[in-house]
C-alpha positions as CSV (number, residue, x, y, z in Angstrom):
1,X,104.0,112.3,109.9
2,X,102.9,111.5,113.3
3,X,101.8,108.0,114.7
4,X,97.9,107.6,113.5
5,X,97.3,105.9,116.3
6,X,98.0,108.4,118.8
7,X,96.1,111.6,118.7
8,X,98.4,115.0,119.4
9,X,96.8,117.5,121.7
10,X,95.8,120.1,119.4
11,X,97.0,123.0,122.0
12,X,100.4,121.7,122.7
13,X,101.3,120.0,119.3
14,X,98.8,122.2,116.6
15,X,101.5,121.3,113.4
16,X,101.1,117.3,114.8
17,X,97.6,117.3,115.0
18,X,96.9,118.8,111.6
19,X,99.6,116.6,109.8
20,X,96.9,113.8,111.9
21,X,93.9,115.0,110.3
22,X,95.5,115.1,106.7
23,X,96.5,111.6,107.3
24,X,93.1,110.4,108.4
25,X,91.8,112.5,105.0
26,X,94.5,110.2,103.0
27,X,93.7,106.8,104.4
28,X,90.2,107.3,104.0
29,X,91.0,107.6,100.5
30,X,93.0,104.3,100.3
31,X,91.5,101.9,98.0
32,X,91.8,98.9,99.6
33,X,89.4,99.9,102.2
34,X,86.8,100.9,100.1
35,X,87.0,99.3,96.4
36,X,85.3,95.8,97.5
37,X,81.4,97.1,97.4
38,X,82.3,98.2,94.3
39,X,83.7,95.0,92.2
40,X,81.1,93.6,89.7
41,X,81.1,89.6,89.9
42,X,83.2,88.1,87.0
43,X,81.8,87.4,84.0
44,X,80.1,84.0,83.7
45,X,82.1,81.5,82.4
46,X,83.7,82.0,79.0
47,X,83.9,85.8,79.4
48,X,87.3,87.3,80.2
49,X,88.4,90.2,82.8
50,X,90.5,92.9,81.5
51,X,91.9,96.0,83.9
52,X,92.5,99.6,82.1
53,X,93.8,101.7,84.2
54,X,95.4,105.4,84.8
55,X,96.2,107.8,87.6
56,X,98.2,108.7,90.5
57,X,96.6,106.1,92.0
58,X,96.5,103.4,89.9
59,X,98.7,101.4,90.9
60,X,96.7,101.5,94.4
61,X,93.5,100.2,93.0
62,X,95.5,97.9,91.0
63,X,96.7,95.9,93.9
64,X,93.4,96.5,95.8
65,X,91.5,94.6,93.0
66,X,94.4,92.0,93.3
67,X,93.4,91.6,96.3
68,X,89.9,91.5,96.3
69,X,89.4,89.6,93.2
70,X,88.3,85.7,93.0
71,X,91.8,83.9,93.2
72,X,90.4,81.6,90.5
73,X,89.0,84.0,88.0
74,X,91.2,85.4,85.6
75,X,92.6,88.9,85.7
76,X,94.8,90.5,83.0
77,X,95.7,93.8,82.4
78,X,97.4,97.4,82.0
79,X,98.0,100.3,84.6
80,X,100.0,103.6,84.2
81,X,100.7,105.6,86.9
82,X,103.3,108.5,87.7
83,X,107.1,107.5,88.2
84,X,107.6,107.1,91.8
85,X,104.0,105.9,92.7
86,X,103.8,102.1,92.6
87,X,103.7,101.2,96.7
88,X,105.5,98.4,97.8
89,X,103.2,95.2,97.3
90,X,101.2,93.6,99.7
91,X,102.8,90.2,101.0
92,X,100.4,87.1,99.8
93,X,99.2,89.1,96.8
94,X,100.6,87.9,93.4
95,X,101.0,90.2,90.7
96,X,98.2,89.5,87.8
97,X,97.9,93.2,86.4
98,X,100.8,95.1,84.8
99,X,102.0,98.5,86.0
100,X,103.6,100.9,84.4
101,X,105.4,104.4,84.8
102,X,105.1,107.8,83.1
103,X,105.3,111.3,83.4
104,X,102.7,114.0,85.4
105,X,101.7,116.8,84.9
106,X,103.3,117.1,81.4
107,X,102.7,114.1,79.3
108,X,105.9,111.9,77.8
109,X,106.6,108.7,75.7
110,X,106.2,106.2,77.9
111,X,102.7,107.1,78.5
112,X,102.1,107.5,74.7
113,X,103.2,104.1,74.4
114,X,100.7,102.8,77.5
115,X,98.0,104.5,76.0
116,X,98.9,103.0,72.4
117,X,98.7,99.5,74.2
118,X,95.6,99.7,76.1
119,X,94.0,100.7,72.8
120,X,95.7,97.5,71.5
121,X,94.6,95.2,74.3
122,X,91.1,96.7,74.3
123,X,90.7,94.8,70.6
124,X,88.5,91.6,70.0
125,X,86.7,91.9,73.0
126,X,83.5,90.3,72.8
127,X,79.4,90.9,74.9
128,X,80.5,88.4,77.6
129,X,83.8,90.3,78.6
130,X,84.2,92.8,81.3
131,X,86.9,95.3,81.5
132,X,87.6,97.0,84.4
133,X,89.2,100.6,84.5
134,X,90.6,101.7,87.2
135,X,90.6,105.7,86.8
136,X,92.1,108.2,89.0
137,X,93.7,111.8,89.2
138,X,96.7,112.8,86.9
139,X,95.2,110.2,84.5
140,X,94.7,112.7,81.7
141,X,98.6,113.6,81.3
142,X,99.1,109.7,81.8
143,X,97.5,108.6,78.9
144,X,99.5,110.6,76.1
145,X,98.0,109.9,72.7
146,X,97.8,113.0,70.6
147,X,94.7,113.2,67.9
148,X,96.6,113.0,64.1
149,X,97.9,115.8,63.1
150,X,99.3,116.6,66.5
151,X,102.8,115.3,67.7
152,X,103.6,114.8,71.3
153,X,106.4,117.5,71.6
154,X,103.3,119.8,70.5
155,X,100.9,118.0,72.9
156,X,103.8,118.7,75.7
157,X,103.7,122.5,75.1
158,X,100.0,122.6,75.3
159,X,99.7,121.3,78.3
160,X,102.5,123.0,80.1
161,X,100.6,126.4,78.5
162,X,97.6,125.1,80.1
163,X,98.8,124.4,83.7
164,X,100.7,127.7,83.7
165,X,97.6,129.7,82.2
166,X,95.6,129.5,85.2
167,X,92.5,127.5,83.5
168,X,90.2,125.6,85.8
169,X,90.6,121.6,85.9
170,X,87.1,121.3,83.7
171,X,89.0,123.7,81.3
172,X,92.2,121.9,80.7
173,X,90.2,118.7,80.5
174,X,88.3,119.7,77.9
175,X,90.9,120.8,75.6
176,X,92.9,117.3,76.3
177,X,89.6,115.6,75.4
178,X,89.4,116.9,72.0
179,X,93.3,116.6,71.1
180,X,93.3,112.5,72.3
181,X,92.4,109.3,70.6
182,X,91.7,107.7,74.2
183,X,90.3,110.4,76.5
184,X,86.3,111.6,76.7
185,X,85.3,108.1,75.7
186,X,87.1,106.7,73.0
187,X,88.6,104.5,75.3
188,X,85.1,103.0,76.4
189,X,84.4,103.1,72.6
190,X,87.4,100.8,71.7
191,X,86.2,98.6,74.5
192,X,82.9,97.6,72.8
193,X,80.8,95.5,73.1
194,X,82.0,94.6,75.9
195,X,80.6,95.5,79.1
196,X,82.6,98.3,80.9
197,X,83.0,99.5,84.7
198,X,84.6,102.2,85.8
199,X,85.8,102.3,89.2
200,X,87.3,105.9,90.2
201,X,88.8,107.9,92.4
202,X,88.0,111.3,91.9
203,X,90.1,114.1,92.4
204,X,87.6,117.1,90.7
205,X,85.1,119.1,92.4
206,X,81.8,117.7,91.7
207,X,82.9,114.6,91.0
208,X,82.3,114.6,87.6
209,X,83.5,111.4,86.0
210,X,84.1,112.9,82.6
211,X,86.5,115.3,84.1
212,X,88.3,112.8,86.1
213,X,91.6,112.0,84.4
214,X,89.7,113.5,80.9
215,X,87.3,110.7,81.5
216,X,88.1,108.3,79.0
217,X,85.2,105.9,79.2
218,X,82.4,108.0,79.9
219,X,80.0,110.3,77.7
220,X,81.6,114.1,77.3
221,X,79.3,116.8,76.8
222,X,81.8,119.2,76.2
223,X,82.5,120.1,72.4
224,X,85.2,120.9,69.8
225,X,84.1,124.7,70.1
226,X,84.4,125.0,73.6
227,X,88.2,123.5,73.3
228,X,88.6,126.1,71.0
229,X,87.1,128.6,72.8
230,X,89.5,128.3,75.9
231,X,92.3,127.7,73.6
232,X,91.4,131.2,72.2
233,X,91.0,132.3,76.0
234,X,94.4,131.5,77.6
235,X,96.1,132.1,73.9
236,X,97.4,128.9,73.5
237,X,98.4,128.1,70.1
238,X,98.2,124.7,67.9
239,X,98.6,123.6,64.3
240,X,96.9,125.1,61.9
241,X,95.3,121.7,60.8
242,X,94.2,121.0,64.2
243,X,92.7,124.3,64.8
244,X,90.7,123.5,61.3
245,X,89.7,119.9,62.7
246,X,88.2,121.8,65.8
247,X,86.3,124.5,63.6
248,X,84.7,121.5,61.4
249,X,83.7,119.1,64.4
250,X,86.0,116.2,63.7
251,X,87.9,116.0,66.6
252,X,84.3,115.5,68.6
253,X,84.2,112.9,71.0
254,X,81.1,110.2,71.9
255,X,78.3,112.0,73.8
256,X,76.1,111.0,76.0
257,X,73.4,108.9,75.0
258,X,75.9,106.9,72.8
259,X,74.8,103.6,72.2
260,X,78.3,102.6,72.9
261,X,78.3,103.4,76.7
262,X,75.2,100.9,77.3
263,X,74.6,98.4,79.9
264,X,78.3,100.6,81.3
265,X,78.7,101.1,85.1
266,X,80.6,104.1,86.8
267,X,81.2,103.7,91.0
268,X,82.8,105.9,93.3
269,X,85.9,104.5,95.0
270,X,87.2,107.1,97.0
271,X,85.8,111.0,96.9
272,X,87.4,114.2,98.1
273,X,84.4,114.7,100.2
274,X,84.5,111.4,102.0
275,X,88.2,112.3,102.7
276,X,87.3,115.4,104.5
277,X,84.6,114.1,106.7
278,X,86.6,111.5,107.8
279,X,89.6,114.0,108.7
280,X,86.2,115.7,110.9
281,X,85.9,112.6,112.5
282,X,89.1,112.5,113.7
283,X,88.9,115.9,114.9
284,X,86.0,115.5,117.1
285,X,87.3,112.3,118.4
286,X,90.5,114.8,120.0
287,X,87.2,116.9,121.2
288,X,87.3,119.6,118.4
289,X,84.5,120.9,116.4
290,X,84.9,120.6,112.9
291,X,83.4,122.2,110.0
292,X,83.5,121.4,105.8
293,X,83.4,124.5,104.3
294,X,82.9,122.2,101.0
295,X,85.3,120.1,98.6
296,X,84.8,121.9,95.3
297,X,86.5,125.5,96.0
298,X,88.4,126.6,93.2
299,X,90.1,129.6,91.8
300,X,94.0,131.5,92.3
301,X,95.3,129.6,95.5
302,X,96.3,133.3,96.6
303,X,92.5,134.7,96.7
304,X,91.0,131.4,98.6
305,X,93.9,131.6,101.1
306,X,92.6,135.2,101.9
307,X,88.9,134.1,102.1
308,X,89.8,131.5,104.7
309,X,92.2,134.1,106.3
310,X,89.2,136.0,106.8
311,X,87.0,133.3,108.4
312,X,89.7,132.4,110.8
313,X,90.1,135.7,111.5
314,X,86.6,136.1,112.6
315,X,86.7,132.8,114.5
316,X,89.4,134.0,116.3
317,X,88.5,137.4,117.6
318,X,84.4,136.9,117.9
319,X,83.7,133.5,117.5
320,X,81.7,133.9,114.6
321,X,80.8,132.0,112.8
322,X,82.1,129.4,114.8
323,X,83.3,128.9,118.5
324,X,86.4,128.0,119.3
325,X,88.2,125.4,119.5
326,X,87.4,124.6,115.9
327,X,89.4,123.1,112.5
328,X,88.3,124.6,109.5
329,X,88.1,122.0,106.4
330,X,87.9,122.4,102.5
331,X,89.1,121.1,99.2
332,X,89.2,121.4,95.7
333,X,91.1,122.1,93.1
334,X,92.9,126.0,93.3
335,X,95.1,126.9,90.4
336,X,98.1,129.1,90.5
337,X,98.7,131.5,87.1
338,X,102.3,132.0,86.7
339,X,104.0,135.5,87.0
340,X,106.1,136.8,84.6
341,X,109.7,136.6,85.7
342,X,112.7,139.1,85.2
343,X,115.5,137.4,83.0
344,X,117.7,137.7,86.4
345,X,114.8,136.1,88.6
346,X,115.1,133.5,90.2
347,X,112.6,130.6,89.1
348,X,110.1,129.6,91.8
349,X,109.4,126.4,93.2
350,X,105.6,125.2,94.6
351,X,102.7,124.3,94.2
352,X,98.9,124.8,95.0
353,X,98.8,124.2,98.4
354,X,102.5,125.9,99.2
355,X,101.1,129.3,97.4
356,X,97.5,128.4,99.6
357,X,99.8,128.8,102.6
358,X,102.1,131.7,101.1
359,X,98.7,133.8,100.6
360,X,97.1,132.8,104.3
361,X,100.7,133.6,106.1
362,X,99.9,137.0,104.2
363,X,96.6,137.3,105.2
364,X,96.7,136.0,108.5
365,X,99.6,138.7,109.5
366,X,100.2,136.5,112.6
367,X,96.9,135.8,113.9
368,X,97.5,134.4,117.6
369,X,95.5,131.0,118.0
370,X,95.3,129.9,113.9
371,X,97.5,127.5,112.9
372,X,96.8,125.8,109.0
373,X,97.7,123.2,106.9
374,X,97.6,122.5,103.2
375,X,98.8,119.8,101.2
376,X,98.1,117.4,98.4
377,X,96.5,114.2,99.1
378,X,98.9,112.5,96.4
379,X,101.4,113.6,98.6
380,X,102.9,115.9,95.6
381,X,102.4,119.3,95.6
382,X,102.8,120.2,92.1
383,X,106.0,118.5,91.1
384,X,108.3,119.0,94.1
385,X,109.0,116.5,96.6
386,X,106.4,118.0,99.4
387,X,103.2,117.3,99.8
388,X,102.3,120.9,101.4
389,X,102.9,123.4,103.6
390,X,102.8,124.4,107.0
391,X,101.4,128.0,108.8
392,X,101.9,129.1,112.3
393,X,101.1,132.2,114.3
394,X,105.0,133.1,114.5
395,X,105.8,132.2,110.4
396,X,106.2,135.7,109.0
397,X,108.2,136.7,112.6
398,X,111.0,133.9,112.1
399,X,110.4,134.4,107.7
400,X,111.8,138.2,109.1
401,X,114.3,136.8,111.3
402,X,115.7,135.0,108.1
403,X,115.6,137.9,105.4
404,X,112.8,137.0,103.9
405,X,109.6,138.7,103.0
406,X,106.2,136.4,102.0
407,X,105.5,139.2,99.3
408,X,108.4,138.7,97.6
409,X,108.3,134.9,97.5
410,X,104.4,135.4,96.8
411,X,106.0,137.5,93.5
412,X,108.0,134.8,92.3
413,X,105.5,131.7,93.1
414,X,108.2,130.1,95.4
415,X,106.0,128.8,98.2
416,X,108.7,125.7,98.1
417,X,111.6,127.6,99.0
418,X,109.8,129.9,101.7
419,X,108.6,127.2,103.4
420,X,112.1,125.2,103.2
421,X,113.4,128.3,104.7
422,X,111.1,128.0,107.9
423,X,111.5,124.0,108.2
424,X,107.8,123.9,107.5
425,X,107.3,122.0,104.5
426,X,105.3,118.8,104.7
427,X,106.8,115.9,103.2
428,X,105.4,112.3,103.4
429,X,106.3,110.8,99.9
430,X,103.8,109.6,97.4
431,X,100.4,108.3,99.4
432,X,99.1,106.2,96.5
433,X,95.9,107.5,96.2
434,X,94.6,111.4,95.2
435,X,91.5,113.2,96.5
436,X,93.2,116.6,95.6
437,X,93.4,119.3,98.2
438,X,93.2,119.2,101.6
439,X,93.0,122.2,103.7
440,X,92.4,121.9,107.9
441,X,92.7,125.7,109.8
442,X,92.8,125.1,113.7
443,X,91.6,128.1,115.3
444,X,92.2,127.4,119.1
């Protein structure tokens, strides 16, 4: 990544500049710069401060409230985050909340077991206690407790299913709600009566706090019959007993106007949004327009890439419906369905944003003058070791030069190995923190 403090010339250095305005997206994001408007004060004396937490950026927000926090009010607690994502602590700041390690996307013991002692610690709290939660992105498959009836090996096959079905975010979240004992709520529940604030990160289009990491200590609306329904949908299968749990209504989790989520708070940390207009303020400080096409696009990663492909396009040869120079900006949360694959076939590697930028390269059949970006803001695209992908005007002509053809890799869902090929992977390592996809198009 290049030196923030230097801005590249978007003309002579276009992959420099980009990889600047991601960069500006993911340190907007950070949540030591924005978590202190947030903190409620401690609880008057007497009352005791616990921290819940889960995400790919817990471990962020964990040290951030470290931080922050009175250095003589008491703070105890519990994080999990994914293996590979605690950052290297802050000199000064002594350790007061405990971090842990587990596995993302696809749940695993270790986060069975966090979840199991959050539920724990959560016990004998009393009205003059606050517990903090610190919730952020990838906190659904990081807090692994199966409803009874359902094992974790199962729990592990549903959600693989799920990722590789192509089901929206709200989707999957939904179904993970209903087959938990901490998520949609019952976290929040387990809390009472203490008083509860949830500080998040969010990582979902909209925002929606009860589909950030499953949102276990807010209100869900959703219900048993809409798990079942995109169960039914995507033909993912479960135990017999479960299913019949669903049908009755007693997997349902607490709803909103619960009695249990009084006198609660819910803040904002960090929003994919914010993240995007800042990576616009950074463009316009190099003297290029910029323009947020929104941060709640979803659908196949392939289709959006050939939307934007088609608004560049038109930048590019008629300036409409913006001049030029201009970056093009957007996030969200795209999904990529699986194709089946030949016994022979080689397995695919990638994620999101790689496919994103396998479907644009396609699109944009070497458009002179667009150049694009597309990464992850946890710095993880998928579960490789990139954070994204790279797309220049000559990609496909030196992808030729090399044997290979976009289609083919496009086939296979092996934006990884394409973009390995071309030297045009973007790696940074794990950034801590996770406003979900970024996207900047530089149309010059």
């Amino acid at each position: 990544m290049t030196n923030r403090n230097v801005i590249p010339h978007p003309a002579r250095e276009p992959r420099a500049f980009l990889e600047y305005l991601y960069k500006a997206a993911v340190m907007r994001a950070m949540p030591l710069h924005t978590m202190a408007q947030h903190l409620p004060p401690p609880p008057a004396a007497g009352g005791r401060t616990l921290v819940l937490g889960a995400g790919k950026a817990g471990a962020s927000m964990a040290q951030a409230l470290e931080a922050l926090w009175p250095a003589d009010a008491p703070l105890r607690g519990l994080v999990v985050t994914r293996y590979g994502h605690i950052p290297p602590r802050p000199a000064g700041v002594p350790q007061r909340i405990e971090v842990v390690e587990a596995s993302h996307p696809v749940p695993d013991a270790a986060g069975q077991q966090a979840a199991q002692r959050m539920l724990q610690l959560a016990q004998g709290l009393g009205p003059d206690d606050l517990v903090l939660c610190l919730i952020s992105g990838g906190g659904s498959a990081l807090l692994a407790l199966p409803a009874d009836g359902l094992t974790l090996a199962q729990k592990q096959q549903v959600n693989q299913e799920l990722l590789a079905s192509g089901a929206s975010i709200s989707e999957m979240n939904c179904v993970r709600k209903h087959l938990s004992r901490i998520k949609g709520g019952r976290l929040a529940a387990a809390c009472a009566p203490a008083r509860v604030v949830t500080l998040l990160i969010s990582d979902v289009p909209g925002d929606d706090p009860s589909t950030i990491a499953s949102g276990p200590t807010v209100p869900d609306a959703s219900t048993c019959a809409e798990a079942l329904a995109v169960l039914r949908r995507y033909h993912i299968g479960i135990p017999a007993a479960l299913r019949e749990q669903l049908e009755r209504g007693t997997l349902e989790t607490p709803k909103p106007g619960d009695p249990v989520f009084a006198g609660h708070g819910v803040c904002m940390v960090a929003t994919p949004l914010q993240s995007l207009h800042a990576a616009a303020a950074a463009a316009l400080a190099a003297g290029v327009q910029a323009h947020v096409l929104g941060d709640d696009m979803e659908g196949e990663s392939r289709e959006v890439a050939k939307v934007h492909a088609a608004l560049a396009r038109s930048v590019a040869r008629r300036g409409e419906p913006f001049g030029r120079p201009c970056v093009i900006l957007s996030g969200g949360e795209t999904t990529v369905t699986l194709r089946p694959r030949a016994a022979d076939a080689a397995r695919g590697r990638g994620g999101r944003a790689g496919e994103f930028c396998l479907g644009l390269a396609q699109s944009l059949q070497g458009e002179p003058g667009v150049y694009a970006l597309a990464a992850d803001t946890d710095g993880i695209d998928g579960v490789e070791d990139n954070a994204g992908a790279y797309v220049a005007p000559d990609s496909l002509q030196r992808a030729a030069r090399l044997h290979m053809a976009v289609a083919d890799f496009l086939e296979r869902n092996d934006a990884y190995g394409y973009f390995a090929g071309l030297g045009d992977l973007i790696v940074t390592g794990p950034s801590y923190t996770n406003v979900n996809d970024f996207r900047a198009i530089l149309v010059w």
